[in-house]
C-alpha positions as a Python dict, from the first residue, in 0.01 Angstrom:
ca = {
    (1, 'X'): (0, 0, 0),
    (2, 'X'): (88, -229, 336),
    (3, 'X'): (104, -615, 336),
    (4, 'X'): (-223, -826, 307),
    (5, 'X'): (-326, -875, 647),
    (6, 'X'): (-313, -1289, 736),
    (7, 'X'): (-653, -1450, 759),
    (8, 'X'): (-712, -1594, 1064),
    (9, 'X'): (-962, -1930, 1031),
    (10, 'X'): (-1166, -1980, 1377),
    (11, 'X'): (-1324, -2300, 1249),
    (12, 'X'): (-1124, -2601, 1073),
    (13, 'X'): (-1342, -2866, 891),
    (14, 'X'): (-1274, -3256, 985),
    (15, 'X'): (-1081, -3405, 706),
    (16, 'X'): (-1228, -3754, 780),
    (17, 'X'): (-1633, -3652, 882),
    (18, 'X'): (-1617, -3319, 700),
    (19, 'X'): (-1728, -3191, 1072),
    (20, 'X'): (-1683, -2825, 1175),
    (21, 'X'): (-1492, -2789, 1475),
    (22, 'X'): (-1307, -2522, 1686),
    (23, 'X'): (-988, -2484, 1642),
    (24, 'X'): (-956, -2606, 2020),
    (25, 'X'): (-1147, -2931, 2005),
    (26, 'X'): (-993, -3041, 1666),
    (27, 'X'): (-706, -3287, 1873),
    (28, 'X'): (-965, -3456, 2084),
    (29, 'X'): (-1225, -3493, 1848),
    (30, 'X'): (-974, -3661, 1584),
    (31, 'X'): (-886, -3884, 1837),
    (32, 'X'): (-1283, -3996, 1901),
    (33, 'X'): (-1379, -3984, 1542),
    (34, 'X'): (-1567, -4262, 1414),
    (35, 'X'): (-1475, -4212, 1040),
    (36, 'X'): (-1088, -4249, 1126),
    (37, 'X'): (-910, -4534, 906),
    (38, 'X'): (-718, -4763, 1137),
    (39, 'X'): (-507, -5118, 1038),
    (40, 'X'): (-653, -5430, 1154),
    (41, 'X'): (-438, -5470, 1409),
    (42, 'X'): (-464, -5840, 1342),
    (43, 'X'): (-222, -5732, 1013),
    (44, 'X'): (-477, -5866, 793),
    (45, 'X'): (-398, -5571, 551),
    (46, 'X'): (-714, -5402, 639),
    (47, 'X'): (-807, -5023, 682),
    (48, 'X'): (-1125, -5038, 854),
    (49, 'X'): (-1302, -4708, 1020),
    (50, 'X'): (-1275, -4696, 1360),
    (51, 'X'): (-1680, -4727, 1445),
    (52, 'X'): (-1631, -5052, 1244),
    (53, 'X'): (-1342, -5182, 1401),
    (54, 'X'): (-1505, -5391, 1656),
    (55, 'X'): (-1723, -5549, 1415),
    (56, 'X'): (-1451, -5626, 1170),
    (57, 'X'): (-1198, -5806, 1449),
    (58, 'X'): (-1506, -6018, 1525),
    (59, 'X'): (-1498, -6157, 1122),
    (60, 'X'): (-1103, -6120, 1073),
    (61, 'X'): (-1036, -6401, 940),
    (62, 'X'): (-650, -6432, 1140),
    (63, 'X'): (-885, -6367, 1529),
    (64, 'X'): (-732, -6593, 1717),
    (65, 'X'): (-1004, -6768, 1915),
    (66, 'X'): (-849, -6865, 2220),
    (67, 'X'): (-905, -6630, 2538),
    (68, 'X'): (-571, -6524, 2670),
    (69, 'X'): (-446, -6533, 2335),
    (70, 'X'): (-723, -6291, 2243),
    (71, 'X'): (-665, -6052, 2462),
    (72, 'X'): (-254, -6007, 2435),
    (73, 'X'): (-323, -5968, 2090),
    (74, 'X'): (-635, -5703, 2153),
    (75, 'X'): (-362, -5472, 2410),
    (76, 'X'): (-110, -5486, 2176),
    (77, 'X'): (-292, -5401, 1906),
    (78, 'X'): (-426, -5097, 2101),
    (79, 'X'): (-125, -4970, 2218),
    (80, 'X'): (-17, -4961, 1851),
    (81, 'X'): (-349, -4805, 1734),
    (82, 'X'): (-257, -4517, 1990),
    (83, 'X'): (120, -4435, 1859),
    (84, 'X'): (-4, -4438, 1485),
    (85, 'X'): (-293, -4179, 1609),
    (86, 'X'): (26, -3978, 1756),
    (87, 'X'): (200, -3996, 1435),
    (88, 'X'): (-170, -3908, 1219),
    (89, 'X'): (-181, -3625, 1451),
    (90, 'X'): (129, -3474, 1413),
    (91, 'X'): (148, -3509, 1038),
    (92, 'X'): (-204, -3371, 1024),
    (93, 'X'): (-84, -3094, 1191),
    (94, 'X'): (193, -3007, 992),
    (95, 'X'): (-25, -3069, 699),
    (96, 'X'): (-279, -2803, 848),
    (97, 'X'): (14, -2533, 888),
    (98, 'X'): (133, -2587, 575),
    (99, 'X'): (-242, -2533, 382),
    (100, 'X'): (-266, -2235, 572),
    (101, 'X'): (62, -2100, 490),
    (102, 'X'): (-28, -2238, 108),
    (103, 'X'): (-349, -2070, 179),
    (104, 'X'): (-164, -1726, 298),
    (105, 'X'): (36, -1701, 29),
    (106, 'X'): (-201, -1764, -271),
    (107, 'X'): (-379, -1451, -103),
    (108, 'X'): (-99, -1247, -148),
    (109, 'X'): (-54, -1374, -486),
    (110, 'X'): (-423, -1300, -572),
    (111, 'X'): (-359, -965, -347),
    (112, 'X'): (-84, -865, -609),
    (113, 'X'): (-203, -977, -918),
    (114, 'X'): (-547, -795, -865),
    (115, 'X'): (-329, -504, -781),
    (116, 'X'): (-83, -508, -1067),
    (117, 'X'): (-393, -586, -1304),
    (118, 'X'): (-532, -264, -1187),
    (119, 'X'): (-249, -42, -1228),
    (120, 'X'): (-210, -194, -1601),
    (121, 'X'): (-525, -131, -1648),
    (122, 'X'): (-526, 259, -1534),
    (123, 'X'): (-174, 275, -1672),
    (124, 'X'): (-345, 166, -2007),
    (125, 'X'): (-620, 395, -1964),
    (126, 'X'): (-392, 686, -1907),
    (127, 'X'): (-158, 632, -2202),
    (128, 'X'): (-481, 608, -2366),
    (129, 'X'): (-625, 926, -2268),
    (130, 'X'): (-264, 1109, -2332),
    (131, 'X'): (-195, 925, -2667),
    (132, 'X'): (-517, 1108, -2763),
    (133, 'X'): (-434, 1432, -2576),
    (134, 'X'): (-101, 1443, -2769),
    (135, 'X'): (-284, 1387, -3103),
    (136, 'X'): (-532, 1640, -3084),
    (137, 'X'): (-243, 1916, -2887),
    (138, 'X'): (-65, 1808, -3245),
    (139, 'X'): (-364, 1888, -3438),
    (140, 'X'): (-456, 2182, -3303),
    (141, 'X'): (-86, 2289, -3368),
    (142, 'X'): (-87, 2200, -3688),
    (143, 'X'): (-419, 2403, -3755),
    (144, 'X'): (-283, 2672, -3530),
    (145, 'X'): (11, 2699, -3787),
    (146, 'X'): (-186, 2643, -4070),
    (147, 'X'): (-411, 2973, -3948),
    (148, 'X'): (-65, 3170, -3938),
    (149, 'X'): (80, 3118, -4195),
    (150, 'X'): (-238, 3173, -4436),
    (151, 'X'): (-258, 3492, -4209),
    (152, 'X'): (80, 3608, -4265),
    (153, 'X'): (76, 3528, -4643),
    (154, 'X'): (-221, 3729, -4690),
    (155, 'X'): (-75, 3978, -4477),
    (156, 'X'): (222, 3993, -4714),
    (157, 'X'): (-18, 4012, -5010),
    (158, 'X'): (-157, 4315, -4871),
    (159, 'X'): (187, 4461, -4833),
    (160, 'X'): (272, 4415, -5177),
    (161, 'X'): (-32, 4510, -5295),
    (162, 'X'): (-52, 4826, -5099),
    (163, 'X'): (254, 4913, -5243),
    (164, 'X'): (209, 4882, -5590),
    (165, 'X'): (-72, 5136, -5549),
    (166, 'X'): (171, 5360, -5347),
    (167, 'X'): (414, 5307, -5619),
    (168, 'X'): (125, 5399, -5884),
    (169, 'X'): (28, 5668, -5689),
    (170, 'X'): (395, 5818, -5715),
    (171, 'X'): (388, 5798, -6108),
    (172, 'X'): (56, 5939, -6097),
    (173, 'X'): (163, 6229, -5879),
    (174, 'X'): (475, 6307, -6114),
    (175, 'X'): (285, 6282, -6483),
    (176, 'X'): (9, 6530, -6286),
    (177, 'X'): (344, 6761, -6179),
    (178, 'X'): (424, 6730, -6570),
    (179, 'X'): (116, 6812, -6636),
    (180, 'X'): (59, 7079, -6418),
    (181, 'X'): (425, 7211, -6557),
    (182, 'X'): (316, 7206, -6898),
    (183, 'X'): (-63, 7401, -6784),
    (184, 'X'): (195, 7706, -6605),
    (185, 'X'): (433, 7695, -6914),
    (186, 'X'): (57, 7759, -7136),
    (187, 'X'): (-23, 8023, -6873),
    (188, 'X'): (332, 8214, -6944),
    (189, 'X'): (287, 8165, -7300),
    (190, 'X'): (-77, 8336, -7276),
    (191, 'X'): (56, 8616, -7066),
    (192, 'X'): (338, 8659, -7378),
    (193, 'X'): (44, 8670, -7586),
    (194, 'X'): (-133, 8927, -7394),
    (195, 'X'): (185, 9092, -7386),
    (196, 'X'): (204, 9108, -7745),
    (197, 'X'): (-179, 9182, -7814),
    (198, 'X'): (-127, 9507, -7558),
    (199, 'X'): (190, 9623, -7819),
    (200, 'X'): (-47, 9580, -8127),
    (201, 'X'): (-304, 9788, -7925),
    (202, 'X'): (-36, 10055, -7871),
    (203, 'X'): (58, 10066, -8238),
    (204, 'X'): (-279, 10070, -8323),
    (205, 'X'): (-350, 10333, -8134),
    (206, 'X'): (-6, 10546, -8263),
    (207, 'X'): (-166, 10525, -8624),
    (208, 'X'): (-487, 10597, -8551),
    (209, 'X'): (-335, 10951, -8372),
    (210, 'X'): (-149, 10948, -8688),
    (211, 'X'): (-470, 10940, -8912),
    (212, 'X'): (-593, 11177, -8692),
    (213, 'X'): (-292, 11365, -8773),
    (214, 'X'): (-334, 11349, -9108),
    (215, 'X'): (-706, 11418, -9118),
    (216, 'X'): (-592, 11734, -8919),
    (217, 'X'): (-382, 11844, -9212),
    (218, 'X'): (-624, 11693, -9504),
    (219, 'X'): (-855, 11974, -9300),
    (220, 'X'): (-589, 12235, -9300),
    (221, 'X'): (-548, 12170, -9648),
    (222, 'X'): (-850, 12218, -9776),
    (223, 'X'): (-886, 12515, -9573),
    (224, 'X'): (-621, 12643, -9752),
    (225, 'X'): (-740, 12527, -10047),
    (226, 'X'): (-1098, 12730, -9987),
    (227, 'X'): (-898, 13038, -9881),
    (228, 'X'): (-685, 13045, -10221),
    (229, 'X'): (-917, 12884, -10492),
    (230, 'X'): (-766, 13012, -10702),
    (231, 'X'): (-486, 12833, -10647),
    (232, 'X'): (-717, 12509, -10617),
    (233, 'X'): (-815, 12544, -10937),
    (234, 'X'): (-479, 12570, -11084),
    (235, 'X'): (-351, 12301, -10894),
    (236, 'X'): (-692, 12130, -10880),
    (237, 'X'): (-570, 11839, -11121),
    (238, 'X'): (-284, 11763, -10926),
    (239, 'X'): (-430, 11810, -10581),
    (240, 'X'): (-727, 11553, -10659),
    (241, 'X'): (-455, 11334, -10813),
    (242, 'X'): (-311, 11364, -10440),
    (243, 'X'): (-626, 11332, -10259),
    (244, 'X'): (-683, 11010, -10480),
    (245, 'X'): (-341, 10895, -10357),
    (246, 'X'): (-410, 11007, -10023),
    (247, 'X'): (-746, 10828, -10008),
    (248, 'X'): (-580, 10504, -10119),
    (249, 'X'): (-326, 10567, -9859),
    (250, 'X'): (-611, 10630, -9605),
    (251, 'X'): (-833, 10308, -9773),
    (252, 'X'): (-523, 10059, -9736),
    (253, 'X'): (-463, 10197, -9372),
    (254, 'X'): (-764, 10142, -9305),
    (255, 'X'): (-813, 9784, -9478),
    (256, 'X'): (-486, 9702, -9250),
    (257, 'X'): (-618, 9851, -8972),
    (258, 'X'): (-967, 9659, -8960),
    (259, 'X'): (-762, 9317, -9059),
    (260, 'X'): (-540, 9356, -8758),
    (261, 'X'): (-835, 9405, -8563),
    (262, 'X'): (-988, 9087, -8704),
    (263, 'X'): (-679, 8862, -8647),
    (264, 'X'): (-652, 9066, -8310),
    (265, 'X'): (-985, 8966, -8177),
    (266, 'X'): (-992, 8613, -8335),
    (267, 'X'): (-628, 8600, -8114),
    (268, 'X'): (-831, 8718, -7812),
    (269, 'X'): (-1123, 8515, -7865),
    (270, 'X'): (-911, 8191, -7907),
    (271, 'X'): (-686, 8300, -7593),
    (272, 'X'): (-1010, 8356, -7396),
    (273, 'X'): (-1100, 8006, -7507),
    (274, 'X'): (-734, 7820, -7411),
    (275, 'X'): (-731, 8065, -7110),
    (276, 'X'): (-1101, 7888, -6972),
    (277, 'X'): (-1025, 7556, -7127),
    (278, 'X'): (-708, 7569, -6948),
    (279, 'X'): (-884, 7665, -6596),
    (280, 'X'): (-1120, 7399, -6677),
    (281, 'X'): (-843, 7172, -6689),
    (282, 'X'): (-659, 7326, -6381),
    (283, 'X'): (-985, 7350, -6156),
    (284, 'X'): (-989, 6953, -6274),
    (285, 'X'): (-688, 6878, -6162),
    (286, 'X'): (-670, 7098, -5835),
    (287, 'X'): (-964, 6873, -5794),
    (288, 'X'): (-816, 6522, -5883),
    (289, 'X'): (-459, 6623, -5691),
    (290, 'X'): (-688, 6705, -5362),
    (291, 'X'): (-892, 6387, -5434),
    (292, 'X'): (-536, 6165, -5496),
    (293, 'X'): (-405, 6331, -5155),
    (294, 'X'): (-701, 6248, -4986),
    (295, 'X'): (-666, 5902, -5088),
    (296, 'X'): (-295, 5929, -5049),
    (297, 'X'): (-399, 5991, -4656),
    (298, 'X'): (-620, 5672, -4674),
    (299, 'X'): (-373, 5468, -4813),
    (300, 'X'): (-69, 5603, -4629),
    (301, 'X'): (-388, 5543, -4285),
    (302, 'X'): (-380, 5200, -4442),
    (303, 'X'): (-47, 5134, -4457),
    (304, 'X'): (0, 5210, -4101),
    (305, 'X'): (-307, 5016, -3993),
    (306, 'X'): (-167, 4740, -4180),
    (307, 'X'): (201, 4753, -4052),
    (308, 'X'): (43, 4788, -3692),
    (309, 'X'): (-161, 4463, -3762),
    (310, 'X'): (178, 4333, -3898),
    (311, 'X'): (323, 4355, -3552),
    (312, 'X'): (20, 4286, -3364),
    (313, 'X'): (86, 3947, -3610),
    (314, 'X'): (441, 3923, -3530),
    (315, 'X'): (359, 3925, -3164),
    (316, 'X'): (126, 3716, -3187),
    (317, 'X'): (368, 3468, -3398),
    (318, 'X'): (562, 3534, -3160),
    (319, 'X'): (369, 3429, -2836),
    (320, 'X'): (260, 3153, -3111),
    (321, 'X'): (602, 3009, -3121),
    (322, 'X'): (651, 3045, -2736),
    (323, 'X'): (327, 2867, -2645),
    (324, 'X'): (391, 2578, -2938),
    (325, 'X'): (767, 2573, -2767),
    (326, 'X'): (629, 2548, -2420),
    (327, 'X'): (337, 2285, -2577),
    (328, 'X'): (682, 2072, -2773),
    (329, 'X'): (870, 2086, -2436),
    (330, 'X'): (541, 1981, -2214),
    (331, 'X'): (506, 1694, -2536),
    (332, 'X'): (852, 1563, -2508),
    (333, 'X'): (854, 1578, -2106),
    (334, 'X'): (513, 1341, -2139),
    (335, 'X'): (674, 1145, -2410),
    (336, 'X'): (982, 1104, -2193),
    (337, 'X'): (762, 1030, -1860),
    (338, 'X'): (552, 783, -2067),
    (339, 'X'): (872, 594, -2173),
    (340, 'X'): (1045, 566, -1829),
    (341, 'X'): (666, 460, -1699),
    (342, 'X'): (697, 195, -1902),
    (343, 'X'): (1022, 118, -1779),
    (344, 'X'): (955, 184, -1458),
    (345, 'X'): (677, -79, -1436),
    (346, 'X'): (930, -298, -1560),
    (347, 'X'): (1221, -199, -1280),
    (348, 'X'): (996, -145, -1027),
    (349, 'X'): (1209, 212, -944),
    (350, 'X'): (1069, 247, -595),
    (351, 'X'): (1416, 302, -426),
    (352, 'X'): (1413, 645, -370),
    (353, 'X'): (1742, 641, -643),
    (354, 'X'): (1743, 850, -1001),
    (355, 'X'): (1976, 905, -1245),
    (356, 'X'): (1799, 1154, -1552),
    (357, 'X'): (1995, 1168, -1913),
    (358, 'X'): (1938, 1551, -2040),
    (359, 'X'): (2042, 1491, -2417),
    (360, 'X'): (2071, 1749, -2668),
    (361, 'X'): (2202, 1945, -2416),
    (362, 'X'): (2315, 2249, -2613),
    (363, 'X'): (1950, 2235, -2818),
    (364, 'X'): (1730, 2293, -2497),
    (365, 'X'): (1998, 2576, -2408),
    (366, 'X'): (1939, 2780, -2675),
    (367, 'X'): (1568, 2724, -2709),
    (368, 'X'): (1508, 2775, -2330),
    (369, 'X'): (1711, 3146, -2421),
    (370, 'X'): (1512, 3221, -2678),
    (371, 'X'): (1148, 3145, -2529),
    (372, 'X'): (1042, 3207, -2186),
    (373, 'X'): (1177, 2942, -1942),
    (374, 'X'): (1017, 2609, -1985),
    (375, 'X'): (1080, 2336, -1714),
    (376, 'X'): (1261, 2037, -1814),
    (377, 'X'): (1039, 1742, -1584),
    (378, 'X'): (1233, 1401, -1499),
    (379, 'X'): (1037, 1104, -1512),
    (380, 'X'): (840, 996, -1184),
    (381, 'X'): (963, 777, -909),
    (382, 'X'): (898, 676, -539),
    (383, 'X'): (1076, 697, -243),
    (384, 'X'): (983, 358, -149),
    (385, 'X'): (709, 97, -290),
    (386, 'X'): (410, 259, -280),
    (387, 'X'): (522, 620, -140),
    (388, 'X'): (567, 981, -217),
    (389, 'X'): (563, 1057, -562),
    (390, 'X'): (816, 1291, -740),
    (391, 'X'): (1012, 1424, -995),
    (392, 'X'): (1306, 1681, -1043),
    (393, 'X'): (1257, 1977, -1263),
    (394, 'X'): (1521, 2180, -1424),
    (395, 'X'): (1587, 2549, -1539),
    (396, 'X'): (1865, 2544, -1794),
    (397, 'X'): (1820, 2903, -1843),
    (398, 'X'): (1736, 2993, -1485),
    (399, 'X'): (1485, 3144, -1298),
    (400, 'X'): (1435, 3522, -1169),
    (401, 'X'): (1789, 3658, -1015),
    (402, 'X'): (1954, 3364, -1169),
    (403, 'X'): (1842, 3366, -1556),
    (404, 'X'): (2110, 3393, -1776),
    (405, 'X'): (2357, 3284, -1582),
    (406, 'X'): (2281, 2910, -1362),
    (407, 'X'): (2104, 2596, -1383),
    (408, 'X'): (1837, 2595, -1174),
    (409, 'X'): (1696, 2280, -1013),
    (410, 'X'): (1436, 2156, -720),
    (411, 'X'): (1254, 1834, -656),
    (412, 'X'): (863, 1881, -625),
    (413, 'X'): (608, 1629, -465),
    (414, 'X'): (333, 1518, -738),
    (415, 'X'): (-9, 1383, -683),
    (416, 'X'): (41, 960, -650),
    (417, 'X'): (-211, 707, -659),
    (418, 'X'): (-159, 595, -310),
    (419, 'X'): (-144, 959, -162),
    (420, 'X'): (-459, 893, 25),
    (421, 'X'): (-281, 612, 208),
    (422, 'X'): (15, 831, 306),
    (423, 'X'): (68, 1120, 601),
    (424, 'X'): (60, 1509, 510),
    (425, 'X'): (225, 1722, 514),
    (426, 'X'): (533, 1572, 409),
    (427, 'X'): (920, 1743, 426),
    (428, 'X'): (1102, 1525, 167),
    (429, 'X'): (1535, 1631, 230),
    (430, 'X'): (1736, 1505, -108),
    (431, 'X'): (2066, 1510, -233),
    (432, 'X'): (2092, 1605, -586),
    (433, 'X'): (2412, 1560, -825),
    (434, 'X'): (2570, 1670, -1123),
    (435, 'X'): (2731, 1368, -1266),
    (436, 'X'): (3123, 1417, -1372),
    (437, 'X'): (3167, 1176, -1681),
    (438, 'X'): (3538, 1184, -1718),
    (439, 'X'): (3717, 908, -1892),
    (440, 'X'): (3841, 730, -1547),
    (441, 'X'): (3531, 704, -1300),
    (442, 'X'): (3751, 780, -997),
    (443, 'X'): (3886, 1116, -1108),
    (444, 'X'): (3503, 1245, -1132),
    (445, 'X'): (3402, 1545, -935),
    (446, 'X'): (3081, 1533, -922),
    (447, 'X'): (2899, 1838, -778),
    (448, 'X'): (2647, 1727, -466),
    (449, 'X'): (2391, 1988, -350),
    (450, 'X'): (2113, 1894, -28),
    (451, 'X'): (1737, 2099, -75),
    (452, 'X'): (1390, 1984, 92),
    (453, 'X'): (1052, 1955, -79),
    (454, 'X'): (725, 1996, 122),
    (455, 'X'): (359, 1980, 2),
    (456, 'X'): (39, 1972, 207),
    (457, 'X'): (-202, 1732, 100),
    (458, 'X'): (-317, 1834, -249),
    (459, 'X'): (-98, 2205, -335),
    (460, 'X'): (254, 2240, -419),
    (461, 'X'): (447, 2492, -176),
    (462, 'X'): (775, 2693, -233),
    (463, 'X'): (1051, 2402, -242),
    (464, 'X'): (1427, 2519, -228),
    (465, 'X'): (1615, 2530, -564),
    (466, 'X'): (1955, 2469, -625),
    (467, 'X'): (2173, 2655, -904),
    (468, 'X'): (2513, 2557, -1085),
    (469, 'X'): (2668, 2895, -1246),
    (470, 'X'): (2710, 2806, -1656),
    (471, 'X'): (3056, 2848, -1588),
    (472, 'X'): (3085, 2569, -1393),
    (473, 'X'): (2954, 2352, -1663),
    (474, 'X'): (3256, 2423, -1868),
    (475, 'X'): (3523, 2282, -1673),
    (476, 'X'): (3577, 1851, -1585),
    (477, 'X'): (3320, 1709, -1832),
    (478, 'X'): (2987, 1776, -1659),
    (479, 'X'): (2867, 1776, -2029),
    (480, 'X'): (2971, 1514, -2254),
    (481, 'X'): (2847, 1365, -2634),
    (482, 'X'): (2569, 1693, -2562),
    (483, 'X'): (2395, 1519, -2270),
    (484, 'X'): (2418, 1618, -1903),
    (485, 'X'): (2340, 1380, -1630),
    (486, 'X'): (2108, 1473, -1285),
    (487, 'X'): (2140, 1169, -976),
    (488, 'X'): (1876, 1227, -724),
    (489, 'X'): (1891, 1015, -375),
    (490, 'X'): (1602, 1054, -132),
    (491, 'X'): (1770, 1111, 233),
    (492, 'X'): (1461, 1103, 482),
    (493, 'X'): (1117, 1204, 486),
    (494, 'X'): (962, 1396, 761),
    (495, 'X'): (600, 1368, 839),
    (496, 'X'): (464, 1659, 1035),
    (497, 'X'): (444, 2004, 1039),
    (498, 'X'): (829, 2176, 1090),
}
């Protein structure tokens, strides 16, 4: 903002007749002026306006009424009445420069305090407006992590849930291996059976070729008997006592016979009954092991689904913590701005001069390695009072080629409030310095780099950056008590395109 402009006054008011008059006219017309106070030049002690002074010499009371006398006093008292007009003139003059230099420099006082008024004002409003910012960017982080951390517990409660089933599944799985052991054990034990039942079949069938036998002989007996009947007769007694014995031979084969058919069949009838119980049960549980695998599937589909929503949750926790990183950084950098703003309407830092205090040096390192590369932003300043404003930002991580391994730094040109007042585009050359803070001043070696900044009206362009290899940092005592320190001295400032 330039200088009030001095106000010029064509017109001047008549301190006497309250007359408006040019500023050319003012001498002559204070010497004519009726309403002028002049001294009786009689010295009567009288201050008598000049219109009036003819008619007050006439009643003085010390007139002197002779003639010659009269008029020596009348020239001498005119001659007088001329110097002290001189004198009125001159100090009325001097009294005239000095309202109007009184009068110029109230304007620039009103000129100033209307302007400092306003920028307390906006500076008020926009502490206002990023007090509130801050509060709700707070808020919404704190909801933000509320909503994660609710996510990721019921994420873990899914997890443990999931596997308890899986676990349940895997006892299930062995007691139906158990069981489907003890169902093939029943199975061998049945085909023992059968085996067995298909020897009693074979010794039933010996005996009945043996009755048959004997029936074959009974026959050939009594055919022999028939042919010598004789001999029956004799031996009738003792052959029917044989017969007899032969019949209850024949009757308790038969009586075993038909029993071990009995306990035969009621063998195979309760076999046939265990054998289709027992498919029963194994068609059941061919049915519930394909039903538990097909739920095994769904649960193992689950699982997956739920460990890929796991990472999809750990990335997003992840790009969570980055953005509420980048959001803390952007936070303390307004924090920081707002409390050298204050300052700086307090020291008035329009000199074109910073020095910037990084502390917790080591802190921002490791967080600006772990995240994505946030920008550490210096407060504002000016080149000059009411000039370019900018600020330094710096890479402790690096940028591009350099992350990893530098510090990377360049001075940017911010929107100001008095931009519209100022030429674009702009070429801004600095000189920017890494502070030595050894313990005597003049042993520093302080490390001195020179980069321009340039911006066209409203857009930043590509500024040149600076780096300082992490090596570097470990030798003198660039960083001491954690804190590093950044000087930045404007040079000259180019106006023009270059």
């Amino acid at each position: 903002m330039e200088p009030a402009a001095i106000m010029e006054y064509k017109k001047t008011s008549c301190y006497f007749c309250s007359e408006w008059l040019e500023n050319g006219s003012f001498k002559d017309h204070v010497r004519n002026c009726g309403q002028v106070l002049e001294k009786c030049p009689n010295n009567c002690l009288a201050y008598v306006q000049r219109k009036n002074l003819e008619a007050h010499l006439k009643e003085c009371p010390k007139t002197t009424k002779m003639e010659n006398g009269t008029n020596f006093v009348t020239i001498q008292s005119l001659n007088d009445v001329e110097n002290r007009l001189l004198v009125l003139e001159q100090d009325i003059q001097t009294f005239r420069s000095a309202l109007n230099e009184e009068i110029r420099q109230r304007l620039h006082l009103i000129t100033d305090i209307g302007g400092l008024k306003r920028r307390n004002e906006v500076t008020d409003e926009w502490v206002a407006k990023v007090s509130d910012i801050l509060a709700a960017l707070k808020k919404c982080m704190n909801e933000e992590t509320q909503s994660r951390c609710i996510d990721v517990e019921k994420c873990k409660e899914d997890i443990s849930r999931l596997m308890y089933q899986y676990h349940d599944m895997d006892e299930w799985r062995m007691e139906m291996g158990l069981r489907l052991d003890g169902v093939q054990n029943d199975v061998i034990q049945e085909d023992n059976w059968r085996g067995h039942l298909e020897l009693l079949e074979a010794q039933n069938v010996e005996q009945a070729r043996k009755i048959v036998q004997l029936e074959d002989e009974l026959e050939s007996l009594r055919l022999e008997v028939k042919d010598d009947h004789t001999e029956l007769k004799q031996a009738n007694f003792m052959t029917n006592e044989k017969f007899g014995a032969i019949d209850l031979i024949l009757e308790d084969q038969h009586k075993l016979l038909n029993s071990a058919k009995s306990e035969m069949n009621k063998t195979l009838n309760t076999l046939k009954a265990e054998t289709s119980s027992s498919a029963n049960n194994i068609t059941d549980l061919a049915a519930k092991h394909a039903k538990l695998d097909f739920e095994l599937k769904n649960m193992k589909h689950i699982v997956h689904e739920t460990e890929d929503k796991c990472d999809k949750f750990e990335k997003v926790s992840a790009d969570t913590k980055t953005v509420a990183n980048q959001t803390r950084q952007e936070m303390n950098d307004l924090e920081v701005h707002l409390t050298y703003q204050k300052k700086l309407f307090a020291i008035h830092n329009t000199r074109g001069h910073l020095i910037w205090k990084i502390d917790d040096y080591a802190a921002k390192l490791t967080q600006a390695k772990e995240t994505q590369s946030v920008a550490l932003r210096s407060p504002i300043f000016c080149n000059k009072q009411y000039g370019y404003t900018m600020r330094l930002e710096v890479y402790l991580n690096g940028i591009g080629t350099w992350k990893g391994r530098n510090i990377i730094a360049c001075l940017s040109i911010v929107p100001g409030e008095y931009d519209t007042l100022l030429s674009w585009p702009v070429r801004i050359e600095a000189e920017i310095t890494l502070r030595d803070q050894p313990e005597t001043l003049s042993e520093a070696q302080n490390i001195t780099k020179v980069l321009v900044a340039k911006r066209k009206n409203d857009k930043y362009e590509s500024n040149q950056y600076i780096h300082i290899p992490h090596k570097v940092l470990t030798k003198c005592h660039y960083v001491k008590n954690d804190a590093i320190f950044f000087e930045v001295r404007i040079q000259k400032c180019i106006v023009g395109e270059k």
